[in-house]
N, C-alpha and C positions, 0 to 999 in steps of 0.2 A: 429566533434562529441563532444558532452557535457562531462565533464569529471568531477571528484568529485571537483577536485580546482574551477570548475564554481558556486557552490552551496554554500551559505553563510554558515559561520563556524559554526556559533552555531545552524543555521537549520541539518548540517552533525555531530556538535557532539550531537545534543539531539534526533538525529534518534540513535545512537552509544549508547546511554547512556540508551533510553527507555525499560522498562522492555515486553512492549509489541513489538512482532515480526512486524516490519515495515521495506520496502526495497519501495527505490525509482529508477523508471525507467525515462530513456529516453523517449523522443516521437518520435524522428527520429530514422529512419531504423528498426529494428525490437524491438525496446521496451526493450534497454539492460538493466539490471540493474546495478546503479551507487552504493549505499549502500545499505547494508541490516548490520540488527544488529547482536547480540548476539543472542537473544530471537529468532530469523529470522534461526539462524545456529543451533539452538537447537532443534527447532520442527523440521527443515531437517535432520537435520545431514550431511550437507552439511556446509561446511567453504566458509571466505568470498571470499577469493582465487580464489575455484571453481565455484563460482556462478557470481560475477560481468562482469560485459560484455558478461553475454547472459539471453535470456529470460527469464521468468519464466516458460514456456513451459517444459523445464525438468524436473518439480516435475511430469509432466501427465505421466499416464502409462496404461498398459493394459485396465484398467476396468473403465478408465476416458473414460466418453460416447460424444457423437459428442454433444448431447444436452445442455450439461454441459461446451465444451470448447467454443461453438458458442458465447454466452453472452460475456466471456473471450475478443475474438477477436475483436469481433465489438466493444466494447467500447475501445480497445487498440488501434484500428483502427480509433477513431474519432467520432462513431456512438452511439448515446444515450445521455442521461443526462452527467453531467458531476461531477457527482456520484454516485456509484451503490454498491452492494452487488452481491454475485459471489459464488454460495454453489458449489465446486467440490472433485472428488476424487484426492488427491493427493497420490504420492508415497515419502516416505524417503529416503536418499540416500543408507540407509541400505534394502529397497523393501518392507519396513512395508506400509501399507496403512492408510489414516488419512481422516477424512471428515473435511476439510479445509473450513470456509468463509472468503475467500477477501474482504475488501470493499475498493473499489479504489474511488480515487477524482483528477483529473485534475491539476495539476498547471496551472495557465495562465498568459503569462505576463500583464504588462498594456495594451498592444494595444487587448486584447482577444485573443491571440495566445496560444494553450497549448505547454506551453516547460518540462513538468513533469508528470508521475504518480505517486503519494503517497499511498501505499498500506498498509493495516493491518491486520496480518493474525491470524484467530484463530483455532485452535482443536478442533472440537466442539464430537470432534469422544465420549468423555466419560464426555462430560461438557453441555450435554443436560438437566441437570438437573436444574430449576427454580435460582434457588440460584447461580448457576454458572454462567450460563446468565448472572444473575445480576451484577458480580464479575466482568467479563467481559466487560458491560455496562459500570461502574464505571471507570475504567482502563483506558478504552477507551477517555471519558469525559475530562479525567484528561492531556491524550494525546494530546488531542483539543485543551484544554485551552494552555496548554504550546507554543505549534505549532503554535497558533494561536499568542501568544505573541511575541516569537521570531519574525515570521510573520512579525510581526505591525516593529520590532525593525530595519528588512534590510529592509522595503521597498516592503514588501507582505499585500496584504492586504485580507481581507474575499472579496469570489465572489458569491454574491448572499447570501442567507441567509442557513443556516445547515437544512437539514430533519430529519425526523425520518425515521429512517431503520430497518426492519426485525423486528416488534413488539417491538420497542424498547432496540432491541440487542445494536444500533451504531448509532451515529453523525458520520457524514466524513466532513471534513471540503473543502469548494471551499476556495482555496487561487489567489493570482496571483502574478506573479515573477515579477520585477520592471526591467524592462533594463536598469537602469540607475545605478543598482548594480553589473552587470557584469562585 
């Protein structure tokens, strides 16, 4: 199993360090998760403790609909693009409910093999308002460019070129992991 020492250091300290909520998963066995930030343990209320090494499937809770986790799976499971947006209900570890968008992106090594998901999560539950959006877009962008730097620095390179997602809410970045940095 992949384990945080697998993950180039200054990719694991600038997910640590980003002010936006990002948690990176496995792709083998059930999609553990290896880091999640600060910002990641704040909008759950969940610590990093509790949450590394299992899905992300425990923020779901009563009133998260099947329609809503199906998207979820199948792209965790290998099906679809190899980036996407993810609108669900989530739960806090305290039971408050939040409308969460995911937008996940793939790592993949050189040979095309995914060995990562990159996830970035937002509250959109009181931040539907234009302006905020925006704040969020920006944030986002800023996360990109960096990620994408580091990226370039071990051996990661862009996979395919960034879209536009959700009217401009997010870029997600295709990366791919170099095996010869392992």
């Amino acid at each position: 199993m992949i384990n945080q020492l697998d993950l180039p250091p200054a990719l694991h300290d600038y997910i640590k360090k980003s002010g936006v909520a990002l948690a990176l998963s496995a792709i083998q066995d059930d999609a553990p998760l290896l880091v999640v930030n600060e910002a990641f343990c704040g909008m759950t209320g969940y610590s990093e403790d509790e949450v590394v090494g299992h899905n992300c499937r425990f923020l779901q809770g009563p009133d998260t609909t099947d329609s809503a986790r199906q998207p979820l799976h199948d792209f965790v499971h290998g099906n679809g693009g190899d980036s996407g947006r993810f609108p669900i209900l989530n739960y806090r570890k305290d039971g408050s409910a939040f409308h969460n968008y995911v937008f996940m992106s793939r790592l993949k090594d050189t040979g095309g093999q995914p060995q990562f998901i990159l996830a970035s999560q937002f509250d959109m539950t009181t931040a539907l308002k234009r302006s905020q959006i925006s704040l969020n877009d920006e944030k986002l962008q800023d996360v990109l460019s960096d990620v994408g730097q580091i990226g370039r620095e071990f051996g990661l390179a862009m996979m395919g070129s960034a879209g536009l997602l959700a009217d401009s809410i997010a870029l997600m970045a295709k990366l791919t992991f170099d095996d010869s940095q392992r």
